[in-house]
Z-matrix of the N, CA and C atoms (Angstrom, degrees):
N
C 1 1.445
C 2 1.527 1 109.03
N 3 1.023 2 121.25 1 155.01
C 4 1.316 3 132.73 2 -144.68
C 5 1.932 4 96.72 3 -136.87
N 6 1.481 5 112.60 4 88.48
C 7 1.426 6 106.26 5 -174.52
C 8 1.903 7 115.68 6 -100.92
N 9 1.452 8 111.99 7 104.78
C 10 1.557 9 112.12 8 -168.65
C 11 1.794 10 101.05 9 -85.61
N 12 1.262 11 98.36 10 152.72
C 13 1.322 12 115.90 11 171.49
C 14 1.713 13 102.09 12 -139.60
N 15 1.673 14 93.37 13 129.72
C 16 1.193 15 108.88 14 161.96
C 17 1.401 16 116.35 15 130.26
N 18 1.237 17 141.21 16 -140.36
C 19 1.296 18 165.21 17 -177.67
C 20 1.357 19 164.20 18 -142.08
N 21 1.217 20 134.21 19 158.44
C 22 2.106 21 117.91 20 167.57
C 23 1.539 22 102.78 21 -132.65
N 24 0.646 23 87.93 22 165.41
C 25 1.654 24 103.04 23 -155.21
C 26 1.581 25 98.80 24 -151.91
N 27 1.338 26 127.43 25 159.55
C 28 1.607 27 120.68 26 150.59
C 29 1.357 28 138.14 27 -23.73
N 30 0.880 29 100.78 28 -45.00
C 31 1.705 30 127.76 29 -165.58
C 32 1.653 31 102.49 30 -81.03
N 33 1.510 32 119.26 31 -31.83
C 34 1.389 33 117.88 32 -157.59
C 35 1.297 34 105.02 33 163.73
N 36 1.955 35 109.31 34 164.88
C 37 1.325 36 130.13 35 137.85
C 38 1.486 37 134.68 36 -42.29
N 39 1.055 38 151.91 37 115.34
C 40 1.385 39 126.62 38 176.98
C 41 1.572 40 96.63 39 -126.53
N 42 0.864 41 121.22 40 103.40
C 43 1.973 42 115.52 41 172.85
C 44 1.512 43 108.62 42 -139.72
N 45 1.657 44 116.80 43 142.77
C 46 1.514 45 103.17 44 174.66
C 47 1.458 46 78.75 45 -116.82
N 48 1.428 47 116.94 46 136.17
C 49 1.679 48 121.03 47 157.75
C 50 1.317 49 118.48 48 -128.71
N 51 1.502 50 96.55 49 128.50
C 52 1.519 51 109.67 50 177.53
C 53 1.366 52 102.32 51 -113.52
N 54 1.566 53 96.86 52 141.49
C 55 1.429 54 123.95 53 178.65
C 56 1.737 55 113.35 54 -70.53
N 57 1.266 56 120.88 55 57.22
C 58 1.618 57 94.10 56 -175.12
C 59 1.262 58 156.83 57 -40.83
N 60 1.645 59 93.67 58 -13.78
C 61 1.343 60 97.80 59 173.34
C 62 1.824 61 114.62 60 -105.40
N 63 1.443 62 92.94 61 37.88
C 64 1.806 63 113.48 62 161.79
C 65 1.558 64 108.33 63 -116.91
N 66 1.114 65 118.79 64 -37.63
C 67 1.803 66 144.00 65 174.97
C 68 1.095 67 107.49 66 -48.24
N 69 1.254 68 124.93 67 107.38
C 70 1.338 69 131.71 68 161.40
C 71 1.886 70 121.51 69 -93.62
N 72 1.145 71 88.05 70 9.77
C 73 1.858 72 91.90 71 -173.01
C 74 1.150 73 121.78 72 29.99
N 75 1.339 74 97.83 73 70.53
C 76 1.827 75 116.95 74 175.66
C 77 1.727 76 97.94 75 -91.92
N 78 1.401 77 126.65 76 -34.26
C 79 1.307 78 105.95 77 -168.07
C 80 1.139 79 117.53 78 118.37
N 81 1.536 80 116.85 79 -29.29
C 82 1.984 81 106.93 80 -154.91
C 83 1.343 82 106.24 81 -85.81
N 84 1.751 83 128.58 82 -28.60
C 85 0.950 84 114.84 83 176.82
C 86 2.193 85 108.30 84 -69.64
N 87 1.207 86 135.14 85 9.04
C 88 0.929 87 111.74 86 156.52
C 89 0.991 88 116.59 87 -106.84
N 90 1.519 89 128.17 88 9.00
C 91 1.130 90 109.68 89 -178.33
C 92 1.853 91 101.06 90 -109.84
N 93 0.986 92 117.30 91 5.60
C 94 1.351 93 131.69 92 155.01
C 95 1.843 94 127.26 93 -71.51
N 96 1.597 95 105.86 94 -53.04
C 97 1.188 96 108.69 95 179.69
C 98 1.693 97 96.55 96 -59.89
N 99 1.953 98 96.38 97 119.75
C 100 1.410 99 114.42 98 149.24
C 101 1.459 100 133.78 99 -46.93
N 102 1.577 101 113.83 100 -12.05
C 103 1.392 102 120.97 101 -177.84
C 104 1.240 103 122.03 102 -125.98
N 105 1.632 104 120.18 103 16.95
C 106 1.430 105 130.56 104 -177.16
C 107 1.390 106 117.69 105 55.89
N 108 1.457 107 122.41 106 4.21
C 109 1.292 108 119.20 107 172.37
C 110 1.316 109 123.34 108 -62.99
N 111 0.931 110 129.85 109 31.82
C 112 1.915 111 120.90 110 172.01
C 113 1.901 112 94.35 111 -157.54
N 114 1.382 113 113.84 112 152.96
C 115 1.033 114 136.96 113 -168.49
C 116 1.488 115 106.40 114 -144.17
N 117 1.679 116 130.07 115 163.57
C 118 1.433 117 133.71 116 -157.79
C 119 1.299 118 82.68 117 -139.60
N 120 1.306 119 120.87 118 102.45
C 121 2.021 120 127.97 119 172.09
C 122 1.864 121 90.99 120 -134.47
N 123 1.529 122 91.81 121 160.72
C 124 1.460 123 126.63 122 157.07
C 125 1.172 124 108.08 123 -37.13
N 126 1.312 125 137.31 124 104.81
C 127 1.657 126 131.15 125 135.54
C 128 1.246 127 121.90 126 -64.10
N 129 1.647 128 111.22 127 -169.16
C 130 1.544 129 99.10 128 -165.49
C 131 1.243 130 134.06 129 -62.21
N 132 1.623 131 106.32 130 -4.88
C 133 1.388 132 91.11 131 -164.67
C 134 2.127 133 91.98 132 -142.78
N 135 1.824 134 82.93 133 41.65
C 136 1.456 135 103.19 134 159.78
C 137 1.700 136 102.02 135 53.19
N 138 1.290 137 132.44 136 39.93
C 139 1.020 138 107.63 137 131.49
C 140 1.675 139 127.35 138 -122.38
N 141 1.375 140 117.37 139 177.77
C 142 1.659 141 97.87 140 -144.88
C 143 1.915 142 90.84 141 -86.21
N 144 1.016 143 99.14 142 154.88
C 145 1.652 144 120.06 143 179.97
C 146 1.469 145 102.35 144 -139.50
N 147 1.273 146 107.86 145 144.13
C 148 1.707 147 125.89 146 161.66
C 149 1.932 148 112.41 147 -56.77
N 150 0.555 149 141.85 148 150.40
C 151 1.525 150 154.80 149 -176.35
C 152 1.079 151 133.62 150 -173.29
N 153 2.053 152 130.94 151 161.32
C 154 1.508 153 97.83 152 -175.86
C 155 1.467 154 115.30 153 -94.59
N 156 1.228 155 137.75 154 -171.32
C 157 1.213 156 123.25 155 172.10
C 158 1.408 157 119.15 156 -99.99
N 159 1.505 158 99.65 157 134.98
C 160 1.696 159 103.35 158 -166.29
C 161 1.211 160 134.51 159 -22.89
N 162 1.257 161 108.51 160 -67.88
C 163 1.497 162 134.94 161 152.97
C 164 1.295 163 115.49 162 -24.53
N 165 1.272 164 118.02 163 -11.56
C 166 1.867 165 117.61 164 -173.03
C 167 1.343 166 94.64 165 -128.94
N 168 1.172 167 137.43 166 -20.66
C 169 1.300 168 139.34 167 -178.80
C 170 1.667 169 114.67 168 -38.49
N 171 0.916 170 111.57 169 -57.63
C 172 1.365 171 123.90 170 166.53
C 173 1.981 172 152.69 171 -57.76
N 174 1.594 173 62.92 172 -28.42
C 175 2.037 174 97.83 173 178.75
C 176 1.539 175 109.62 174 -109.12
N 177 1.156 176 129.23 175 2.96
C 178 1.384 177 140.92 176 -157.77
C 179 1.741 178 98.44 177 -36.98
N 180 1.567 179 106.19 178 -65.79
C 181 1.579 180 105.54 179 175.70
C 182 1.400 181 121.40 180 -30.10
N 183 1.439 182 124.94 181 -46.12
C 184 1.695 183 139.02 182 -150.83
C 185 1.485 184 81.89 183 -84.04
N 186 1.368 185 126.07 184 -71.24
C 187 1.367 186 145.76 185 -138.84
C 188 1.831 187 104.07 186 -75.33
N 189 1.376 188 109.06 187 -69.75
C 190 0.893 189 98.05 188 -171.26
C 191 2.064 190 117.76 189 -99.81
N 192 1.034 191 98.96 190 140.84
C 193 1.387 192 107.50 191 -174.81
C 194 1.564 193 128.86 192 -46.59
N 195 1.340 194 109.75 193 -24.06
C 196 1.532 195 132.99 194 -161.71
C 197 0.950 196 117.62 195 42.90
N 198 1.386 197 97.97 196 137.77
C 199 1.799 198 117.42 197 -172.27
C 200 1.571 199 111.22 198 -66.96
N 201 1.264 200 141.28 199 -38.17
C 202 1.327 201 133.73 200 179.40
C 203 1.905 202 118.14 201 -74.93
N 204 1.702 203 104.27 202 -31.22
C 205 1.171 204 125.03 203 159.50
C 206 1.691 205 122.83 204 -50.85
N 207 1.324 206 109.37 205 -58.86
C 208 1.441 207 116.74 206 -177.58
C 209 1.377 208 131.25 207 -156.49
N 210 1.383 209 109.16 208 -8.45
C 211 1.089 210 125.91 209 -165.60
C 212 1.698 211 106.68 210 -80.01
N 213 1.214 212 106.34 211 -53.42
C 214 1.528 213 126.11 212 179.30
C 215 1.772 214 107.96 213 -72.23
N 216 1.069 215 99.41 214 24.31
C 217 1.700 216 114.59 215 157.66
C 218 1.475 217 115.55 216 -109.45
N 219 1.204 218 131.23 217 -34.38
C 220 0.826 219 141.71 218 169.43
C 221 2.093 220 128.41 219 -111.82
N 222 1.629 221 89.96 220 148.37
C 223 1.725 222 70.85 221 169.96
C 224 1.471 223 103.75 222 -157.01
N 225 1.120 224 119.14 223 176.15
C 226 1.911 225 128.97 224 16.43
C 227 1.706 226 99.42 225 -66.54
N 228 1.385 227 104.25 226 145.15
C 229 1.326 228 100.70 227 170.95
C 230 2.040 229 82.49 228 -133.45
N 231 1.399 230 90.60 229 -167.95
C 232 1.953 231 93.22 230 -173.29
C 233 1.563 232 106.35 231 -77.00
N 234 1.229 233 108.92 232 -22.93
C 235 1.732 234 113.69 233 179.16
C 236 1.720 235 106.60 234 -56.71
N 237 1.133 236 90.85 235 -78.95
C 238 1.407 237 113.92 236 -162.33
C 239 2.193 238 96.38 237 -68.23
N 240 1.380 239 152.25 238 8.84
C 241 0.827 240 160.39 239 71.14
C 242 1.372 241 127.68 240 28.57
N 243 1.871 242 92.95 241 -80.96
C 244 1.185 243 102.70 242 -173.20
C 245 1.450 244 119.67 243 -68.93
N 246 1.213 245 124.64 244 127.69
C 247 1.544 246 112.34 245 179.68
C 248 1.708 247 110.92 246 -86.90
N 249 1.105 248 130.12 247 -44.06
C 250 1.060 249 124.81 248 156.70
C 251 1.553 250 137.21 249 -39.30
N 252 1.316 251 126.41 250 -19.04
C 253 0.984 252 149.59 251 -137.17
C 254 1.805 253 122.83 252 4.15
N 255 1.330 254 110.34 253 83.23
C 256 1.167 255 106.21 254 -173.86
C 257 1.630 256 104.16 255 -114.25
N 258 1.092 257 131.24 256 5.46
C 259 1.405 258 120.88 257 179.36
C 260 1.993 259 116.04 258 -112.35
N 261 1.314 260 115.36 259 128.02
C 262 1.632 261 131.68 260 -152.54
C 263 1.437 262 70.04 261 -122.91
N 264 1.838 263 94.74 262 155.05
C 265 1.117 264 113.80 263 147.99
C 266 1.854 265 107.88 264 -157.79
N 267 1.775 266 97.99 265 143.87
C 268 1.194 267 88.62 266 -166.96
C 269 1.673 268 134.79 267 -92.16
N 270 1.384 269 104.61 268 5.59
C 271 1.261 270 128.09 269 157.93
C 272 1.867 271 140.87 270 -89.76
């Protein structure tokens, strides 16, 4: 399953989607993201998955930098992190 967070707006796409059933909720992509946007909680059926954090859900553009934008110039970023690679983003 494939869980998106975020939005479109005028301006753009903004969505980060992680594949959960690639997600092993190890953690590194949050402890990578430079902007604290993703967190490792319980999904539905309680086991832990990477996700963004609520509070950012909405602001994704402001908050987080995007990985094709700038992020993926530098690292660790959540891509290069993730070993599985289950987290896209469409900005």
């Amino acid at each position: 399953m494939r869980a998106n967070y975020g939005y479109a707006d005028g301006s753009g796409e903004y969505y980060i989607t992680i594949d959960t059933n690639l997600c092993d909720g190890c953690g590194d992509c949050v402890a990578a993201c430079p902007r604290d946007v993703l967190e490792v909680t319980p999904d539905d059926y309680d086991e832990m998955k990477a996700a963004v954090r609520r509070e950012h859900a909405k602001s994704l553009s402001y908050v987080c930098f995007g990985y094709h934008a700038k992020c993926s110039k530098s690292t660790p970023n959540c891509h290069s992190a993730c070993k599985t690679d289950a987290i896209r983003h469409s900005w």
